[in-house]
N, C-alpha and C positions, 0 to 999 in steps of 0.2 A: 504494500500500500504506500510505496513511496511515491511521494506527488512529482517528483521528474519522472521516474520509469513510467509511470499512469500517461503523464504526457505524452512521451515518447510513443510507447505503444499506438495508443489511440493515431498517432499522429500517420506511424507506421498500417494499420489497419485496412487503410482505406486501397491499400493493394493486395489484399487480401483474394481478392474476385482475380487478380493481373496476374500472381504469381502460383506456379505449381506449387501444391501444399508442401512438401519438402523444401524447397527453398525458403518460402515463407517462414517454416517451423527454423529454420537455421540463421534468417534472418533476426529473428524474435530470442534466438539463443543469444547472440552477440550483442542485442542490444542490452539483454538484463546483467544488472553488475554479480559479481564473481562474490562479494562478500556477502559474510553468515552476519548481516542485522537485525535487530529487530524492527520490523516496521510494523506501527501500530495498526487498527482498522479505522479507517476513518468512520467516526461516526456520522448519523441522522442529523442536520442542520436543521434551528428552527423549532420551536414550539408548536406542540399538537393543536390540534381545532378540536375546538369543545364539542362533543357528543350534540348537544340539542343543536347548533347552530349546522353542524351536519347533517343531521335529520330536517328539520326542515328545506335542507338547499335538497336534500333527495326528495321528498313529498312533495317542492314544488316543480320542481324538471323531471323526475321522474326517471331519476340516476341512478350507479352505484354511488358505494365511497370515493373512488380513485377519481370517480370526474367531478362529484362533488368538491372535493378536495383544488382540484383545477380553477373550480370556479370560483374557490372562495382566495385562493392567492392573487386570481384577475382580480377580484371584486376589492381587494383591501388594498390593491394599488394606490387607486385612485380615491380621494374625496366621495365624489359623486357615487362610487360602485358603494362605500362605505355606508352611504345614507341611504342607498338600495338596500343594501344588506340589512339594514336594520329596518328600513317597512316592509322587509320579507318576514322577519321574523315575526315582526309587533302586527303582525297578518294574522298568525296562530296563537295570537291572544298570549303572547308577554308583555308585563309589561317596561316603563324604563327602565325601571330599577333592576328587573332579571335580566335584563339585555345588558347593559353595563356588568352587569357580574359576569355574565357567559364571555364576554372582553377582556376582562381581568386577570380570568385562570390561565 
């Protein structure tokens, strides 16, 4: 999980479809380094989305989680997605006060 080799890789990948799998695989040998480190896992970036604020963006598009999820990082972009978001929710009878908490956690 070292964030140059991640780069490199990726950067390399994309000849993937160009190169016979053997080359490739010895290409992908040479580039990763020889030494025994430890590299950590990169974790999850970011705070989870509250349970009710999920639920609702599913009940009204008519989603999974993974796109509701989608829509709620477009939607807290912006100001205006922000204030969408909140008369989506205060639609299913929350009121300010619970909508400000489901923000907070």
């Amino acid at each position: 999980m070292d964030v140059n080799v991640i780069e490199d890789i990726s950067y390399i990948s994309k000849y993937f479809e160009v190169l016979p799998d053997a080359q490739f695989y010895q290409l992908l040998i040479k580039c990763l380094p020889k030494d025994y480190k430890f590299y950590p896992y990169i974790k999850k970036s970011g705070k989870d989305i509250n349970a009710t604020v999920m639920g609702c963006i599913c009940k009204k598009f008519g989603v999974g989680s993974k796109d509701a999820s989608d829509y709620y990082r477009v939607w807290i972009s912006t100001e205006v997605g922000i204030n969408e978001m909140i008369s989506l929710i205060s639609s299913y009878g929350y009121s300010q006060s619970e909508i400000e908490k489901m923000f907070e956690e």
